[in-house]
C-alpha positions as a printed Julia matrix, in Angstrom:
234×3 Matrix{Float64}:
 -73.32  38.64  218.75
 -74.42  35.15  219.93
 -74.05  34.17  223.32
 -71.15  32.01  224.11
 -71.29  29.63  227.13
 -69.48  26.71  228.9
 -69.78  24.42  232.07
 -67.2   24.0   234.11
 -66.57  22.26  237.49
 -64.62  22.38  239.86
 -61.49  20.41  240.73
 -58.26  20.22  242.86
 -55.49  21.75  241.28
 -53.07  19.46  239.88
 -49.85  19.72  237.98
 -47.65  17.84  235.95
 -48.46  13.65  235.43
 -52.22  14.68  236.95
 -52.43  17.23  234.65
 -51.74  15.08  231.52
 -54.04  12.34  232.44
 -56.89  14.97  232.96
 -56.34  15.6   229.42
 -56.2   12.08  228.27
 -59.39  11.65  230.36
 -61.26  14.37  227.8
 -60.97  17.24  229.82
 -59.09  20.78  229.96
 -57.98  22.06  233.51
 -58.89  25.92  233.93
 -58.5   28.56  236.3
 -61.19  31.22  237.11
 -60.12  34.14  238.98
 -60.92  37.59  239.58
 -62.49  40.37  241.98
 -62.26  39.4   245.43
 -62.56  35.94  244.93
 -59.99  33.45  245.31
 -58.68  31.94  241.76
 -60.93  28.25  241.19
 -59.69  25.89  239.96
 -62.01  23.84  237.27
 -62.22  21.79  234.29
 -64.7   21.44  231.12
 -64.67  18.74  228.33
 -62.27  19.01  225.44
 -64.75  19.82  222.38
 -66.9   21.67  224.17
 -63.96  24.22  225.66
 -61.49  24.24  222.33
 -65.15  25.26  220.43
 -65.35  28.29  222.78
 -61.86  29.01  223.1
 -61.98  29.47  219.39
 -65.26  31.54  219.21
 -64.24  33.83  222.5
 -60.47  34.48  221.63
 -59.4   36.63  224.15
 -61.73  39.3   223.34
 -65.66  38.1   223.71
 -67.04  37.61  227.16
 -68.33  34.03  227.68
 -70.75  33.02  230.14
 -69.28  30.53  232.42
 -71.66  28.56  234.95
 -69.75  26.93  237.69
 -72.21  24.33  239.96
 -75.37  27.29  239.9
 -73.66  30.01  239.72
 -73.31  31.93  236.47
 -71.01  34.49  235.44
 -69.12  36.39  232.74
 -65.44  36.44  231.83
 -62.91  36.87  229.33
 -60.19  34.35  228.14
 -56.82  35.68  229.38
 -54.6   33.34  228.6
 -54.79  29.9   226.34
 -52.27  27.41  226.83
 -51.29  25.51  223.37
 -48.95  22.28  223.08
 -46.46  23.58  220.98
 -45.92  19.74  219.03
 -49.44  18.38  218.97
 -51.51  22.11  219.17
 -54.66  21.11  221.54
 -55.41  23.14  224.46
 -53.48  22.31  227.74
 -55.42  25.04  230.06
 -57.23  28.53  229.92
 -57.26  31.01  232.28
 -60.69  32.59  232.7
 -61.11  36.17  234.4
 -64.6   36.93  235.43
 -65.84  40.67  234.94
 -68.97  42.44  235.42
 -71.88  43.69  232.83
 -70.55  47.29  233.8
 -67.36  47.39  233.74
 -64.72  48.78  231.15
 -63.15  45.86  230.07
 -59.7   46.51  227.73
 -59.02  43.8   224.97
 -57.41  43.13  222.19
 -59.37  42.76  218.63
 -58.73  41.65  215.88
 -58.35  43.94  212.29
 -59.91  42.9   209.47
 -59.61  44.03  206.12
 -62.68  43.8   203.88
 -63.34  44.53  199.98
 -59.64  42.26  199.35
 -59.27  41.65  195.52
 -61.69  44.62  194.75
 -59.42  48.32  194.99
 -58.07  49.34  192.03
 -54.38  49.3   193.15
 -54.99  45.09  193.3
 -56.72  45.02  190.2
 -53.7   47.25  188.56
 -51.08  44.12  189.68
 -50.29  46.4   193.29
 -50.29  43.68  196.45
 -51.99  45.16  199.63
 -50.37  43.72  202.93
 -51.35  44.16  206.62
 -49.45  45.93  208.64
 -51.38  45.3   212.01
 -53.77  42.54  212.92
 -54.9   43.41  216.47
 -55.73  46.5   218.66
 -56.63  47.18  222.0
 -59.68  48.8   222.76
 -61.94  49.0   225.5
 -66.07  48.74  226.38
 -68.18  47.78  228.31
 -68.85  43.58  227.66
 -71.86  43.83  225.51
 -70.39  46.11  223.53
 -67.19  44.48  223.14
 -66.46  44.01  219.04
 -65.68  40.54  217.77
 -63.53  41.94  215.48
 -62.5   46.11  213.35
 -63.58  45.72  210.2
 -61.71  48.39  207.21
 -62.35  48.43  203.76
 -59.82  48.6   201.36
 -61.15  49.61  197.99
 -60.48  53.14  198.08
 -56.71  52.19  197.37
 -55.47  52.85  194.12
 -51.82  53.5   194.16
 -48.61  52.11  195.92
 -48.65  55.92  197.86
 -51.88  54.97  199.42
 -52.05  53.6   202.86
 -54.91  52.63  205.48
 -54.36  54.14  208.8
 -56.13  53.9   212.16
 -57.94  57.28  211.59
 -59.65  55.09  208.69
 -61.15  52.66  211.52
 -64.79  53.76  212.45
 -65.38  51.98  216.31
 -68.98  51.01  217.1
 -70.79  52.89  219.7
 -69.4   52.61  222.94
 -66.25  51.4   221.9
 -62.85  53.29  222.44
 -59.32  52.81  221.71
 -57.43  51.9   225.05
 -54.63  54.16  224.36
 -55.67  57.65  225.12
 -53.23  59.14  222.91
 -53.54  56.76  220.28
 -51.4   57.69  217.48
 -53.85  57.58  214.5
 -51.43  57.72  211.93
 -50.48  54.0   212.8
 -50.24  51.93  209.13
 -52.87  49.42  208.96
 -52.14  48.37  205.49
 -49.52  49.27  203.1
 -49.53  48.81  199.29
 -46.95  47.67  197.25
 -45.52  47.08  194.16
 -44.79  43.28  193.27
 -40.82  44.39  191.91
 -40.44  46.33  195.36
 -42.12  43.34  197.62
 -39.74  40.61  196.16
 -36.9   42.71  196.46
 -37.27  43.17  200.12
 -38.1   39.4   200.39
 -35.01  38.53  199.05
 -32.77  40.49  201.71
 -35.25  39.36  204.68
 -34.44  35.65  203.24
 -30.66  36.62  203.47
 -30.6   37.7   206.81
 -33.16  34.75  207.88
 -30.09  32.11  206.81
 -27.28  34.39  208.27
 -29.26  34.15  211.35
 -29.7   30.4   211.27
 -26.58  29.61  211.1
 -25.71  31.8   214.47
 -28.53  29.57  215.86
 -26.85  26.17  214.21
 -23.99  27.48  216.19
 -25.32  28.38  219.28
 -27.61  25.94  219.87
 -31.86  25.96  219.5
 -33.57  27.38  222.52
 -35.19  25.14  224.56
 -39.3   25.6   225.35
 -39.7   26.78  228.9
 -41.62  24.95  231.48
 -46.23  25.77  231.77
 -47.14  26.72  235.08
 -50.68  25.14  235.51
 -52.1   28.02  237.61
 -51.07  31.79  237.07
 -49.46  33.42  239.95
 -51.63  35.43  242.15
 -49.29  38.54  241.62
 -50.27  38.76  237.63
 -53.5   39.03  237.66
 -54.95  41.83  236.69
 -58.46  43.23  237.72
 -58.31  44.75  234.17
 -60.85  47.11  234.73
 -59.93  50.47  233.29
């Protein structure tokens, strides 16, 4: 895995107006908190952070250097505007080399378009996309990766008990259930007639909407509260 990195410095916490001209200005307020440290507040160029925010997710450790100190953390939270979708803030959370640090990953399915079941007309869907597992940060996977060309029938299924995890890497859930449907296969008659109720009861439940009125987007705190954060080692 390469070695992801960012700058940030430090800056007085702002809100609201101050907040939106920092991002006019080219820059992404942040928050690093964690251990015994107070949270810091900071702030890192556009490109630079929404290229790392993209790498990292919320499950690869990034190196963060603050002034000359350096340290690692995972992304814990990434603020998105909902209209124009660029990042409005990230909350970092440092963590050590050592400890056990629990994460979700993604799943990804590998060997699409070559089973037999898709070659005989059958459509594969995902059933999950993430997990949560836990490592130490080295060994933290980018993503699960499952192959899916031993399915040949719409009875066939790829479970969790089908996921190998690389060394060092267990699921967070101690009792796990195993038998949890990755992906599902399906025939194409079967699919279309289940899309066709789901679309029913999608415009029943827009017109309750129409009727009650849209919900309206709730207000971004620019700092997380000191009561949710969460030392997250495990």
């Amino acid at each position: 895995m390469n070695e992801i990195s960012l700058k940030l410095s430090e800056r007085a916490q702002v809100g609201g107006k101050k907040a939106a001209q920092l991002l006019r200005d080219g820059f992404i307020p942040s928050v690093v908190y964690g251990g015994h440290d107070e949270p810091r507040a900071t702030q890192s160029p556009t490109v630079e952070t929404t290229k790392v925010a993209r790498a990292a997710g919320k499950h690869t450790p990034v190196h963060i250097t603050i002034g000359n100190k350096k340290t690692l953390a995972i992304i814990k939270d990434i603020d998105i505007d909902p209209v124009k979708r660029h990042i409005r803030h990230v909350a970092f959370h440092t963590v050590h080399k050592n400890d056990m640090i629990t994460t979700e990953v993604p799943i990804v399915l590998t060997g699409v378009g070559e089973s037999a079941a898709e070659r005989a007309g059958l459509v594969v869907l995902q059933a999950i996309e993430k997990i949560e597992v836990k490592a130490i940060p080295a060994n933290l996977p980018e993503s699960l990766e499952i192959s899916i060309v031993t399915l040949e029938s719409s009875d066939d299924k790829i479970t969790l008990e089908d996921v190998t995890l690389p060394t060092g890497v267990e699921f967070a859930d101690v009792d796990q259930d195993m038998s949890l449907v990755v992906a599902n296969v399906y025939e194409p008659s079967a699919l279309q007639a289940a899309n066709d109720a789901a679309g029913g009861d999608a415009e029943d439940e827009s017109e309750v909407i129409a009727e009650s009125g849209a919900d309206t987007p709730q207000n971004v705190q620019d700092e997380p509260k000191q009561s949710n954060v969460d030392a997250n080692k495990k």
